[in-house]
C-alpha positions as CSV (number, residue, x, y, z in Angstrom):
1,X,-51.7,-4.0,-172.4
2,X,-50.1,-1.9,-175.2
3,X,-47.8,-3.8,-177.6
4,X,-45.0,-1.6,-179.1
5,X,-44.3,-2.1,-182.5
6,X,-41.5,-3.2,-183.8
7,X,-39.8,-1.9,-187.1
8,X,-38.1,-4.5,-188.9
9,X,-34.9,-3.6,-190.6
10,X,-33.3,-6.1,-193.0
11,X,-29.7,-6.2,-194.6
12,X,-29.3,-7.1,-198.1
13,X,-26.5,-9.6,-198.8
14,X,-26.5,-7.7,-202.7
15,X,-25.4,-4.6,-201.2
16,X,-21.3,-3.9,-200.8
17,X,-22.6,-2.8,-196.8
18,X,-24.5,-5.5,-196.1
19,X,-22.6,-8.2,-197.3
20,X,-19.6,-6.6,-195.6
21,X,-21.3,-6.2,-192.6
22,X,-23.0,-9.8,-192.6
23,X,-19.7,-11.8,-193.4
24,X,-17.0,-8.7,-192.7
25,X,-17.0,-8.1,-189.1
26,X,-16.2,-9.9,-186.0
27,X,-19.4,-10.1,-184.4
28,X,-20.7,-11.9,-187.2
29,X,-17.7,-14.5,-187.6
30,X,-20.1,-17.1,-186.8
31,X,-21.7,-16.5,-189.6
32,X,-19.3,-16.9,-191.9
33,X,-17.5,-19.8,-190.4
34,X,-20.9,-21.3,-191.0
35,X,-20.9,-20.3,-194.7
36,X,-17.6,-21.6,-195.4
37,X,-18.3,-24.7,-193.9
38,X,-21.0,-25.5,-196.1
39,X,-19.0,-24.9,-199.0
40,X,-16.7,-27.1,-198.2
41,X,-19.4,-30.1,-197.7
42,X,-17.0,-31.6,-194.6
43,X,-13.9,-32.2,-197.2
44,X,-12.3,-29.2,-194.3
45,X,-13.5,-28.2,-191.6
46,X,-13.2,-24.0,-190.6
47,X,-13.2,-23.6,-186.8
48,X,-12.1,-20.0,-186.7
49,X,-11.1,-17.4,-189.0
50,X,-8.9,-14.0,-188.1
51,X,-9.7,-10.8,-190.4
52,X,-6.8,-9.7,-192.3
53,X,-6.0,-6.5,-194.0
54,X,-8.6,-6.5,-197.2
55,X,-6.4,-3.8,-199.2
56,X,-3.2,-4.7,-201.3
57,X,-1.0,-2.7,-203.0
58,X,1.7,-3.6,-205.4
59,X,5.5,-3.5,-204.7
60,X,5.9,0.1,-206.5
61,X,3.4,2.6,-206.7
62,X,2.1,1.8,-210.1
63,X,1.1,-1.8,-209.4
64,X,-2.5,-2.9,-209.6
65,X,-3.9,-3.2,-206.2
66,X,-6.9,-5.1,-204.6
67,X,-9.5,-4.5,-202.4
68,X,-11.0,-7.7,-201.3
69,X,-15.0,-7.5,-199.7
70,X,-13.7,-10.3,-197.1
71,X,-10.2,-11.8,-196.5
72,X,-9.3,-14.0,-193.8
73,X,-6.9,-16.8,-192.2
74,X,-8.3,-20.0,-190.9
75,X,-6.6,-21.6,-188.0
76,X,-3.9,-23.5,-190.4
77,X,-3.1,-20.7,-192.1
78,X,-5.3,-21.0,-195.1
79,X,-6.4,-18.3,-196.7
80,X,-9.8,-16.7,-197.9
81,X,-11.0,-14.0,-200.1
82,X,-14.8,-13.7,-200.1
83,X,-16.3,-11.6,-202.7
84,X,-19.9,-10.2,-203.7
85,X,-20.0,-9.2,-207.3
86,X,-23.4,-7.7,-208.7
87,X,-22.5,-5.9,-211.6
88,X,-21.6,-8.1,-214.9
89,X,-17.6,-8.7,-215.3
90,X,-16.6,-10.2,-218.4
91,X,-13.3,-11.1,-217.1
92,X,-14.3,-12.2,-213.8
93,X,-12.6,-15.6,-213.4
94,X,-9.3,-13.6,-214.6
95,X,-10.1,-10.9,-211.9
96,X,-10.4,-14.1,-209.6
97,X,-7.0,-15.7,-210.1
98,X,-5.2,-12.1,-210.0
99,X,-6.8,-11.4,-206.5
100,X,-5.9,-15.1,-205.3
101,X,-2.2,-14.3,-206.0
102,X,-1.8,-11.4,-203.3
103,X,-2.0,-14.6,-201.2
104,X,0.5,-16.6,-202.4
105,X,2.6,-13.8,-202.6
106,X,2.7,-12.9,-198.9
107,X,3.5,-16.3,-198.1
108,X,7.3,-16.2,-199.2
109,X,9.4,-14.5,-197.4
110,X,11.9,-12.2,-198.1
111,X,15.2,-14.0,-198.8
112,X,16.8,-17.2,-199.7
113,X,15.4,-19.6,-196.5
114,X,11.8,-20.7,-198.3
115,X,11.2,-24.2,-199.0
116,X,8.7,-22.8,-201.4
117,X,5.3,-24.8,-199.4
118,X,2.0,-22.9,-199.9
119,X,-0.8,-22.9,-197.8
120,X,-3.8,-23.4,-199.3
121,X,-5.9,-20.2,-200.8
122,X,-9.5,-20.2,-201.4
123,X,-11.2,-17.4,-203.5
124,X,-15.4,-17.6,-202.6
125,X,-17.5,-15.7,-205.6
126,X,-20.9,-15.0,-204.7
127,X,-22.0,-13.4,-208.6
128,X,-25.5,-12.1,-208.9
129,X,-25.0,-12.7,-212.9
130,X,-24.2,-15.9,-214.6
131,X,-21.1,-16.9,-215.9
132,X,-20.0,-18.5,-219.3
133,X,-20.4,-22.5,-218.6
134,X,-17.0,-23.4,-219.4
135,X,-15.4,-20.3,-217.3
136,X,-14.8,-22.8,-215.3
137,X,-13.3,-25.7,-216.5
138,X,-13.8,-28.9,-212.9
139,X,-10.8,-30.8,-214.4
140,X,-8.2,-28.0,-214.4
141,X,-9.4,-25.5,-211.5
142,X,-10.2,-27.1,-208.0
């Protein structure tokens, strides 16, 4: 009997494709369902998750946009922006609460009828660097 051989191919997580690929598409949504739920340690449980539009623009042409690696809606409306970020960023927490406000943004509509209520928005950092210990101070950011 003659055994074919098998190549083995393998995706790295480090690489803006692979981690787009791994966590970004549909047929993977397991996966990241899975991932999220280990975050979260049972305080929430994600059952499913739609992919949204991962590019924002501003208002006017001049606005700083985003392009988020990942960016979902759980089923109650939450939100999540899932990021890879390999390089060094100084600023990184501040590049963190700027992409979570595209968000809360699209949450109010236009108009006067908004009672102002939020769903909640989660912003998941994988960093392949480390971060300053008190970037991120556990009494003020949750």
């Amino acid at each position: 009997m003659i055994m074919k051989q098998v190549e083995e191919r393998y995706i790295s997580l480090l690489t803006d494709f692979g981690f787009k690929r791994i966590f970004g598409t549909a047929m993977n949504k397991d996966l990241l369902i899975c991932f999220l739920n280990s975050l979260f340690n049972g305080r929430q449980v994600v059952k499913d998750v739609s992919y949204l539009n991962p590019e924002h623009v501003g208002d006017v042409y001049t606005d700083r946009r985003a392009i988020f690696d990942v960016y979902c809606e759980g089923e109650n409306g939450e939100k999540f922006i899932v990021e890879m970020q390999n390089a060094y960023q100084a600023y990184f927490k501040d590049r963190s609460l700027f992409y979570s406000t595209f968000p809360i943004r699209e949450q109010a509509p236009k108009g006067n009828e908004w009672d102002f209520k939020l769903n909640h928005v989660y912003t998941v950092a994988l960093l392949n660097f480390s971060m300053n210990e008190d970037a991120f101070d556990k009494e003020k950011i949750r």
